[in-house]
N, C-alpha and C positions, 0 to 999 in steps of 0.2 A: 504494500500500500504506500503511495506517492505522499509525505508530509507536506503540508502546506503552513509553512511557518507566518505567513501573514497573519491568516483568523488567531494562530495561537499567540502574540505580539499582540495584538487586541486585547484577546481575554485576561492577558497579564497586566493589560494597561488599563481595563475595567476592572482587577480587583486592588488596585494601585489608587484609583478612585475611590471604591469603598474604602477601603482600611483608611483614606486621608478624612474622609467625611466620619469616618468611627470616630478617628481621633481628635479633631477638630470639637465634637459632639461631647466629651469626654472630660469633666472637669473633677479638680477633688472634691466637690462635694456636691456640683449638678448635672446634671444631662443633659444638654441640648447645645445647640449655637450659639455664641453668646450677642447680644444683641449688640444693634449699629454702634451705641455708646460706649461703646465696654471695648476700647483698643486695646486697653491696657494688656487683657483676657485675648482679642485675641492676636496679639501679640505673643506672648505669653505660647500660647498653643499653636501659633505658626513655627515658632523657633523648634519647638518638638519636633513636630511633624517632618521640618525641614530637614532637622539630625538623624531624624529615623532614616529619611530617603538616603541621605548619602551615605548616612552607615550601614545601612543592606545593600544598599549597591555595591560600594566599595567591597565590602566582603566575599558579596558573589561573585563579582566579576574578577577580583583575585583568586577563586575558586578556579574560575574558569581557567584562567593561567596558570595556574599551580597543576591541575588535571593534565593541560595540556604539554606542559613542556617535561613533565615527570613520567605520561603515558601512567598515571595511576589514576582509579576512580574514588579512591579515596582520600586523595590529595586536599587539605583546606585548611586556611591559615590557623584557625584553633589546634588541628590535629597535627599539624607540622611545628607549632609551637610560638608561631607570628606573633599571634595574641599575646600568649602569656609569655614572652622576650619582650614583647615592647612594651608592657605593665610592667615587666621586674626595673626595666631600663629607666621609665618614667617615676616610679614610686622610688628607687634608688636618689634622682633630680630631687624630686622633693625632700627624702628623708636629709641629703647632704646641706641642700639648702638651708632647711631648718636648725640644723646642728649650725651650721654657720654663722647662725642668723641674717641672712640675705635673702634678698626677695627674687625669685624665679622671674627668669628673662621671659617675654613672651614666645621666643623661640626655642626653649628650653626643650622643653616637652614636645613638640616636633619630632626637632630632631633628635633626642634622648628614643621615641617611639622609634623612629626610620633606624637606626643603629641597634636598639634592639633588637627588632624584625629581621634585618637583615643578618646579623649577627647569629641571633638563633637558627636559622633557617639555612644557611653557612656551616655549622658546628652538626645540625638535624643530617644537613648531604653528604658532610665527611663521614662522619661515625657510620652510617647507614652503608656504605659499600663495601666491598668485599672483593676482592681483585678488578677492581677499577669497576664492578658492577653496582645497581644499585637496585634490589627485591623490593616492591609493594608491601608486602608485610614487614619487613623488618624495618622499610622507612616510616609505616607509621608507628612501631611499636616503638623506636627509637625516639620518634617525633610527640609521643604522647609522655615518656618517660623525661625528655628534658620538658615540655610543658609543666608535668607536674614540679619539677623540681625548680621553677621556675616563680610557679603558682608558691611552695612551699619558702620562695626566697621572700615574696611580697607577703607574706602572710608575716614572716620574722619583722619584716621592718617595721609594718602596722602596730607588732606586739611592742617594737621598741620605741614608737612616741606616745606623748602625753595626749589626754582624748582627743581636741581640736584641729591639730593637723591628724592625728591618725582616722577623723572622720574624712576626712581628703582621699588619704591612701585607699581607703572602703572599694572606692570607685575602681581601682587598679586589681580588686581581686573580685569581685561582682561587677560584670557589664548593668551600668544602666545609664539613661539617659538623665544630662542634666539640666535642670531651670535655669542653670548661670551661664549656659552657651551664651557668646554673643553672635552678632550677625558677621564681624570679619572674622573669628572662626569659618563660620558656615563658609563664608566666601573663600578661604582659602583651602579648607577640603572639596569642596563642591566644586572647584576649578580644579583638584587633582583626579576627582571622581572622572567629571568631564574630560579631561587628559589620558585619562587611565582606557576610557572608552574608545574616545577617539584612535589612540596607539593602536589597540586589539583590531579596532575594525579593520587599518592600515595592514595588521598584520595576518589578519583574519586566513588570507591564504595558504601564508607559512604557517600558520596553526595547521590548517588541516593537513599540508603536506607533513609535518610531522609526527602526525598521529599514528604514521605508516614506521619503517625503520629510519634511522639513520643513513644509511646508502639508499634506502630510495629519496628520502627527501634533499639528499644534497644532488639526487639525480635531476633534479627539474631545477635547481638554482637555488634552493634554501641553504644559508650556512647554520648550522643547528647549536656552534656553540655562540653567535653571537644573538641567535634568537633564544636561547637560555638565558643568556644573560640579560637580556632586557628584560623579558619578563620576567623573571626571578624578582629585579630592581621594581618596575611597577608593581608588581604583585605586595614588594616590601612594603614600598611607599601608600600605595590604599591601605593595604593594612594599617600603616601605621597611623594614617590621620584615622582610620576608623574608631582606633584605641584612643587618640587623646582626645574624641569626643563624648566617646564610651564606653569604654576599657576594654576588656575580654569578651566578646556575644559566640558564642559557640555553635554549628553545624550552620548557619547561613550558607557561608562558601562550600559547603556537603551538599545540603539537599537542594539547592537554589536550581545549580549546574544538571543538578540530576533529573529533576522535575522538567525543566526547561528542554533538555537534551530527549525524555522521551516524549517530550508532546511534539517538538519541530523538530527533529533529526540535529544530529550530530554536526554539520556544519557551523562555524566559528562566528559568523557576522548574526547569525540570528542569535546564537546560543550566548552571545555574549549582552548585545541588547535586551533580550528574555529574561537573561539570571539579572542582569541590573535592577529590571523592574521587580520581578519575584523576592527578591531581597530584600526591595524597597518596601513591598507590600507587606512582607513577612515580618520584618523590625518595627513598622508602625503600627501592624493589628497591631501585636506584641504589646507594644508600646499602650496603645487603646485597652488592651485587657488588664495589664497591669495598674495603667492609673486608674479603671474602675473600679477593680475587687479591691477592697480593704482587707489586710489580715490583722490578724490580733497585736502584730509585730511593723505595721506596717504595709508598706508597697512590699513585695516581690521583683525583684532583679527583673528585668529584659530574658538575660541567659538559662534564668529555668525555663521560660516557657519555650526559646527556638532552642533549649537540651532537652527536654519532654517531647515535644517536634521531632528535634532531627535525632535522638538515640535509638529508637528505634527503626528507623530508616541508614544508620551507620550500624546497625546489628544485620541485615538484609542483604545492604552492599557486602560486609564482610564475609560472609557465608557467600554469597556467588562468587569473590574472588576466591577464596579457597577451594571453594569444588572448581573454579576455571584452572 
């Protein structure tokens, strides 16, 4: 049967519309739009909204590039360890800062996240080979192992300040979106997002040419270690502004690609546009379900609900790689 990635680009861009209209509707303590007077409101809930989209873009679409230049389907920035590299790297910025007592640069955390990311993800492809090889299970099994040990470094620092900044670090070890985003944040992720986009579709063909071997794909003109290497770097860099909006969000870059990949085929320009929006859609329900439900305790992180979501759809993938 012939995909027709058009109608599916649609349906992804109609539920991209709901989840912004959920969350828009969605306040702490009412339901509905907030009226013509009330900028402050919704102010307020556009900045969300707008965090939500480029943090599940960015994520997926780093997905996307992580699958493709690895040839693994379980390939994505949480499971390879992006995330929680560039929370250890970012919460480290703050914890030094603090001890110093100096105030964090606004470029701090930036690039503290892009050096983490990169940095882990660097350390996740050495370890992971084996006579210059590199196995699908033992890259994630390796890529989940420095995550956690990652996750367990941000958790040491938390323990080691006094409550006020260590309510800061929180953020580094639970993805959630924040009320203190401002708008030239937004603007300077949301122009990497769009960058990040832009590259893939440029690259869109070399993507799919390397989906094939190594000798076939430098057989039609692709050079495959310098198309690793860029991707690798944008895949860093969205990750990393994803995290210093909203830390660690787990299985986005998983199930985004995956969903997207069976409804429009395997091609690179659709699959890459599709997982931007799906992500986008996925981080803002997300986002809408959590600031509705009250728990006893609070809101709920972002990351339980697309890790409720995507664990058991990373339990599915796993098992068909093993039996492949």
């Amino acid at each position: 049967m012939t995909r027709r990635p058009g109608p599916v680009l649609i349906v992804f861009g109609v539920l991209l519309v709901v989840a912004a209209l959920a969350r828009l509707a969605v306040g702490d303590t009412t339901l509905g739009l907030p009226g013509p007077g009330e900028s402050a409101v919704w102010e307020l809930r556009l900045l969300r909204l707008v965090a939500g989209v480029v943090v599940g873009g960015s994520l997926a679409v780093a997905g996307v590039m992580l699958q493709s230049v690895l040839r693994n389907p379980l390939a994505s920035p949480d499971l390879l360890g992006l995330a929680s590299g560039a929370s250890l790297l970012v919460a480290l910025t703050a914890f030094v800062s603090y001890r110093a007592g100096v105030q964090v640069s606004p470029f701090a955390n930036p690039l503290a996240a892009l050096v983490g990311s990169l940095a882990t993800l660097g350390a996740v492809y050495a370890l992971a080979q084996r006579r210059g090889l590199v196995e699908p299970i033992s890259l994630i099994l390796v890529g989940v192992i420095v995550s956690i040990l990652c996750a367990a470094g941000t958790t040491l620092l938390h323990a080691m300040l006094p409550p006020d900044p260590a309510h800061t670090v929180m953020r580094w070890l639970f993805g959630s979106l924040s009320d203190e985003t401002t708008w030239t944040e937004l603007a300077a992720t949301g122009g990497v997002l769009v960058l990040g986009i832009a590259g893939g579709l440029v690259l869109s063909r070399a993507m799919d040419a390397a989906a094939f071997s190594d000798d076939e794909a430098r057989s039609v003109g692709v050079g495959i270690a310098r198309l690793r290497l860029t991707l690798f770097l944008v895949a860093g860099m969205l990750t990393a502004s994803s995290v210093v909006l909203a830390g660690p969000i787990g299985f986005v870059g998983l199930v985004c690609p995956h969903v997207v990949r069976l409804a429009a085929g395997p091609s690179h320009r659709p699959l890459l546009i599709g997982s931007a929006l799906a992500g986008a859609a996925l981080v803002v329900a997300s986002d809408a379900l959590v600031k509705g439900v009250r728990l006893e305790s609070g809101r709920a992180p972002i990351g339980v609900v697309t890790a409720l979501v995507g664990g058991p759809v990373f339990i599915v993938l796993l098992r068909r790689t093993l039996r492949g």
